[in-house]
C-alpha positions in Angstrom: 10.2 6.8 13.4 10.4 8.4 16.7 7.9 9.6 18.7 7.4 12.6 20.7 6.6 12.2 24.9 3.5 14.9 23.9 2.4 12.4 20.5 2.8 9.7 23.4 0.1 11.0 25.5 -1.8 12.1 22.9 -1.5 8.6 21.5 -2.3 6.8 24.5 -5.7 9.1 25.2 -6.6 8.2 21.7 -6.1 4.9 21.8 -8.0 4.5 24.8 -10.8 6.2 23.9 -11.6 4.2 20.4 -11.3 1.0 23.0 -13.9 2.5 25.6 -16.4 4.0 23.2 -18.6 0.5 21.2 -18.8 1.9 17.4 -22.9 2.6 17.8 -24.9 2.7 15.1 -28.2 5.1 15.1 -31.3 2.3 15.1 -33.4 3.7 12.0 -36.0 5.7 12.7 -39.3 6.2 11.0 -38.7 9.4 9.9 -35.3 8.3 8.3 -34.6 8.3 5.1 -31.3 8.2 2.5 -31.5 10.0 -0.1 -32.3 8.7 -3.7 -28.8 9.6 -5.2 -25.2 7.6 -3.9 -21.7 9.0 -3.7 -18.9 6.8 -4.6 -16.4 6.4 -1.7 -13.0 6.4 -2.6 -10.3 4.4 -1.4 -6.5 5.1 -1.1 -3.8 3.8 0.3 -0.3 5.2 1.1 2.6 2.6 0.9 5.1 4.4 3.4 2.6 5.2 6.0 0.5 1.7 5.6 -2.7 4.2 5.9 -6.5 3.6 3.9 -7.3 7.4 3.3 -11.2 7.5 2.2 -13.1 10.4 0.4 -16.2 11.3 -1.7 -14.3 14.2 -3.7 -12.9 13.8 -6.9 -10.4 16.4 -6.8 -8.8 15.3 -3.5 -8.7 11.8 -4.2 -6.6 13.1 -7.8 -4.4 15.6 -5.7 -3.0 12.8 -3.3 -2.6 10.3 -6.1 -0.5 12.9 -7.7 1.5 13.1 -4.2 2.0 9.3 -4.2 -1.2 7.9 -2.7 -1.8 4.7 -4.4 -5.7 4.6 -5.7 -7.0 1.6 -4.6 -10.7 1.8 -6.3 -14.3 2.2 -5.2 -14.7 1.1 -1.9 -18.4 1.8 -1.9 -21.4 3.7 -2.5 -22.9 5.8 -0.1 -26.0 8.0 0.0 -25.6 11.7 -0.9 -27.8 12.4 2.4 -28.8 10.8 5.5 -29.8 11.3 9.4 -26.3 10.1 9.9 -23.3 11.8 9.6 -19.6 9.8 9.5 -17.2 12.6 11.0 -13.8 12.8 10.2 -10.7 13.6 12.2 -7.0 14.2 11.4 -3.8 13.7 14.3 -1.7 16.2 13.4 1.4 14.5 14.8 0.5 11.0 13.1 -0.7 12.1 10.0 -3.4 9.6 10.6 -7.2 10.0 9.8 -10.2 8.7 11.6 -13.7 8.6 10.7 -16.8 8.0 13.3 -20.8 8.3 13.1 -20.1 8.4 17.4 -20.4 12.1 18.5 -18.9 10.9 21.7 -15.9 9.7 20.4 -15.0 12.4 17.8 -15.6 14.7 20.9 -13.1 13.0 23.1 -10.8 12.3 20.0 -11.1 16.3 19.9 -10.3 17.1 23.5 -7.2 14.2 22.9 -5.7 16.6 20.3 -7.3 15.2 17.2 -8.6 17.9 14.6 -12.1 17.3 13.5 -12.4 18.1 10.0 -16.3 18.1 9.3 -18.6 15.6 7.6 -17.0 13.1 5.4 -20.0 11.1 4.4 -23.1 9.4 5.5 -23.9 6.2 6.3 -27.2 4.4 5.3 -30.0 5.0 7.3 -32.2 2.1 6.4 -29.9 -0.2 4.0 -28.3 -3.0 5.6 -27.1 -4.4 2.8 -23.5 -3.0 2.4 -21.7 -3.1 6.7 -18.6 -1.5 6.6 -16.4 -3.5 9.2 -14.0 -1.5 11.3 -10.7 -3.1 12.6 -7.5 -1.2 14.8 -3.9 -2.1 14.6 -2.8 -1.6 18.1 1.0 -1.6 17.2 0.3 1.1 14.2 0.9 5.2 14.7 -0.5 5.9 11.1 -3.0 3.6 9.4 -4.4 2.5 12.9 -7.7 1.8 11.1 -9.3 0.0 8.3 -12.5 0.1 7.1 -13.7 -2.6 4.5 -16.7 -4.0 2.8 -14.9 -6.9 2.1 -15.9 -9.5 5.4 -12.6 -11.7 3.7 -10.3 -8.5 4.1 -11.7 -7.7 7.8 -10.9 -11.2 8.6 -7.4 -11.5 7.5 -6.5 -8.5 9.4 -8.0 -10.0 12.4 -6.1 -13.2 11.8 -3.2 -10.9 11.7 -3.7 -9.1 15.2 -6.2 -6.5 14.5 -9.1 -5.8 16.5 -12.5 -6.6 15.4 -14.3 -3.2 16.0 -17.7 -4.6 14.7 -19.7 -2.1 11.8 -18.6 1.4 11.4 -21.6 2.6 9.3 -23.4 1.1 6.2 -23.6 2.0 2.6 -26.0 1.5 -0.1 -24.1 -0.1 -2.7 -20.9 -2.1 -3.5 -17.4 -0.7 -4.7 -15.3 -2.1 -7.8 -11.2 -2.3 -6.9 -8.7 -1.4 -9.6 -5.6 -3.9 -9.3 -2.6 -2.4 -7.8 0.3 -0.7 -9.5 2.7 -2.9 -11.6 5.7 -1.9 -8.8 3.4 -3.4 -5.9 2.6 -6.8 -7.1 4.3 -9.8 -9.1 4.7 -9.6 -12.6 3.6 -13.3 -13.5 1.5 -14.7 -11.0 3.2 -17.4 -8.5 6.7 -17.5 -8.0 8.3 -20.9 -9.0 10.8 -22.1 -6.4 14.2 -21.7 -7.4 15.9 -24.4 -5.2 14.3 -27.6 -7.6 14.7 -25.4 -10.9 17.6 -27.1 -13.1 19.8 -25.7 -15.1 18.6 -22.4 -13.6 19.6 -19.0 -15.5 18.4 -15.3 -15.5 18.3 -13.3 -18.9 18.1 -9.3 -19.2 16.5 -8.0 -22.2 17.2 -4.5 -22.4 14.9 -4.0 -25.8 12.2 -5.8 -23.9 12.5 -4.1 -20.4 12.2 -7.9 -19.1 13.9 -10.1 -16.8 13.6 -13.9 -17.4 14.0 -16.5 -15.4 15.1 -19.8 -17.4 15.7 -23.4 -16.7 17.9 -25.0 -20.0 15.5 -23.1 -22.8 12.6 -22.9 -21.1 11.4 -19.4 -19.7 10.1 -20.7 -16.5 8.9 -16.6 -15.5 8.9 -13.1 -16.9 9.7 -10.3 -14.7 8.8 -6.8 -15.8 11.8 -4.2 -15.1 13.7 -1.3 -15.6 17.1 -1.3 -17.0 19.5 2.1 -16.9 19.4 5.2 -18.5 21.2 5.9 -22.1 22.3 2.6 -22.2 24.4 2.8 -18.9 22.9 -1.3 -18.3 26.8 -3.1 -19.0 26.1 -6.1 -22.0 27.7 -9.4 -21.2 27.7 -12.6 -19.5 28.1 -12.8 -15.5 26.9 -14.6 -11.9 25.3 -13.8 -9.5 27.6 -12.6 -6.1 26.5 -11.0 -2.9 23.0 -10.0 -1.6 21.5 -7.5 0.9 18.4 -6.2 2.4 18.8 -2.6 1.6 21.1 0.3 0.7 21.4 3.9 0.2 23.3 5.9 -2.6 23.5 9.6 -1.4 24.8 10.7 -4.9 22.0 9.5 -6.3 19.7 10.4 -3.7 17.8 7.3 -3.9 18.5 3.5 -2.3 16.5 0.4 -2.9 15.7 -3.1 -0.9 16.0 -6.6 -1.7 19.3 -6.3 -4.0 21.6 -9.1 -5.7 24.3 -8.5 -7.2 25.5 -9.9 -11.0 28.6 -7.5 -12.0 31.5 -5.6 -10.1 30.2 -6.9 -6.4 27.7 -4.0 -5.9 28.2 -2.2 -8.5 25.3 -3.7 -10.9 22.5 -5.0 -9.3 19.0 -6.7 -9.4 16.7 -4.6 -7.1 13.3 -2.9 -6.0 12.1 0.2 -7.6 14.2 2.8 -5.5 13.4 4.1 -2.0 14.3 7.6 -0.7 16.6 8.6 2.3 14.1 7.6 4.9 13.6 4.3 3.0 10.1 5.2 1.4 9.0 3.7 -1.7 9.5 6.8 -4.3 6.1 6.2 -5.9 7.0 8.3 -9.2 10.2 6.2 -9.7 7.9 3.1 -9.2 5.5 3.9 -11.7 8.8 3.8 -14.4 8.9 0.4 -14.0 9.4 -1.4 -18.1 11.3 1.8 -19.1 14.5 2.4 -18.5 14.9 4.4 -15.7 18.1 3.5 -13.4 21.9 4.5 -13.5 22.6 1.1 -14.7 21.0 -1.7 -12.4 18.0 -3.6 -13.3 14.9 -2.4 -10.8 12.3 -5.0 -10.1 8.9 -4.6 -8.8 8.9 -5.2 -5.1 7.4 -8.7 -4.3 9.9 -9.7 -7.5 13.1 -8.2 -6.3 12.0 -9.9 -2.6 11.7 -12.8 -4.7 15.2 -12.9 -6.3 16.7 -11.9 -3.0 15.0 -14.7 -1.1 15.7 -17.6 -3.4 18.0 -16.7 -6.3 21.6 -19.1 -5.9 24.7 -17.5 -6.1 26.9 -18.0 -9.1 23.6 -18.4 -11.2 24.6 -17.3 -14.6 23.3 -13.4 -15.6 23.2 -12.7 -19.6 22.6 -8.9 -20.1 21.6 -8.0 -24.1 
């Protein structure tokens, strides 16, 4: 994605001031106090942007799923009311949110360019309990920042290049995840490897809406999938030909990554749920997946497709019924 010389500087302000300003947290007071009641804090994630969106209201966290936000669950509980404030910001050129109990640095985020957009929630006053750990992806435009309960997640990322940014606030109670859509994760659990599987086959059940993988009799996986529309799926017995990382079919409007052919080299093909022209995940057409749904190829979930691409031999026999 390109990026303006103006989003540059802005960037680049940004950027430094999150590294200057340490994430301080208000020492409790005497006088503090949470309030008796908790908010849950929900979590969302947007797979095209790679950005954790959090909120407290119902109806926004309903009107982004609707848009294609993935809902990821409760990330936690904070009070309805405390001494201090998390503020939240929006870039404007990223799309990117940012959220701060520092009144220095949503100042200076401010004067960067950054809008502020009020109070998103509070963080504990006097419950230590539930840290909220703060990491930055210095390579990322959107989703620059997470924010996590979870110590194992915070770690990972930081294993991964992000920078540890310490605690961003605290809440008062835990959160409860909801497992990720069907389109965004493996159908079966681990992936067999396809190099030491004899007799290797792949089976398309059109009734079923499945895909599976077979070594003599023996259905060694089952793939959830998508087969076409009004029975535009071809029946038969073929191989499997030529592969590629991703395409684009402007008649269609849509494209998808990680596909292998089986029929009419690139005609018919195994492959993700479908992207659009910038090569986004088209969440609604993801959430089809084990209904038939495509002009005539068999969509996979993504990690599955990825799967097939990476290890799936050519000339391995295809039965479609």
């Amino acid at each position: 994605m390109g990026v303006t010389r103006s989003f540059a500087k802005m960037w680049a302000i940004a950027v430094a001031v999150v590294m200057a300003i340490a994430v301080a947290l208000p020492a409790p007071s005497a006088s503090a106090a949470d309030s008796s009641e908790s908010v849950d804090m929900y979590r969302l994630y947007n797979l095209n942007s790679g950005e954790h969106f959090y909120t407290a209201n119902k109806t926004e966290r309903d009107g982004l799923e609707s848009a294609g936000w993935i809902y990821e669950g409760i990330g936690w509980k904070a009070p309805v009311r405390s001494s201090t404030p998390v503020y939240r910001l929006y870039n404007p050129q990223s799309g990117d949110h940012h959220y701060t109990v520092n009144a220095n640095e949503r100042d200076m985020l401010v004067a960067a360019g950054w809008r502020y957009e009020g109070i998103g929630w509070y963080s504990s006053d006097t419950n230590r309990d539930y840290p909220l750990y703060r990491q930055y992806n210095p390579n990322a435009v959107a989703g620059s920042h997470n924010y996590t309960l979870n110590n194992n997640e915070a770690r990972s990322l930081v294993n991964a290049g992000w920078h540890d940014e310490g605690i961003a606030w605290y809440g008062v109670g835990g959160g409860t995840s909801v497992p990720l859509p069907q389109f965004m994760r493996p159908s079966g659990g681990a992936y067999p490897n396809l190099a030491t599987v004899p007799n290797l086959s792949i089976e398309v059940s059109i009734a079923a809406q499945r895909v599976y993988v077979r070594s003599g009799m023996n259905t060694i996986y089952t793939m959830i999938a998508s087969t076409g529309m009004n029975n535009s799926t071809p029946r038969g017995t073929f191989r499997v030909q030529n592969r590629g990382g991703s395409f684009y079919n402007a008649r269609e409007g849509m494209g998808a990554n990680y596909w292998v052919s089986w029929k009419d080299w690139g005609v018919y093909l195994f492959h993700s749920v479908p992207t659009d022209v910038q090569g986004h995940y088209i969440v609604s057409e993801g959430r089809k997946l084990g209904r038939p749904a495509s002009h005539g190829c068999v969509r996979l979930s993504i990690p599955d497709a990825k799967w097939l691409y990476d290890q799936l031999p050519a000339n391995t026999p295809v039965t479609v019924h």
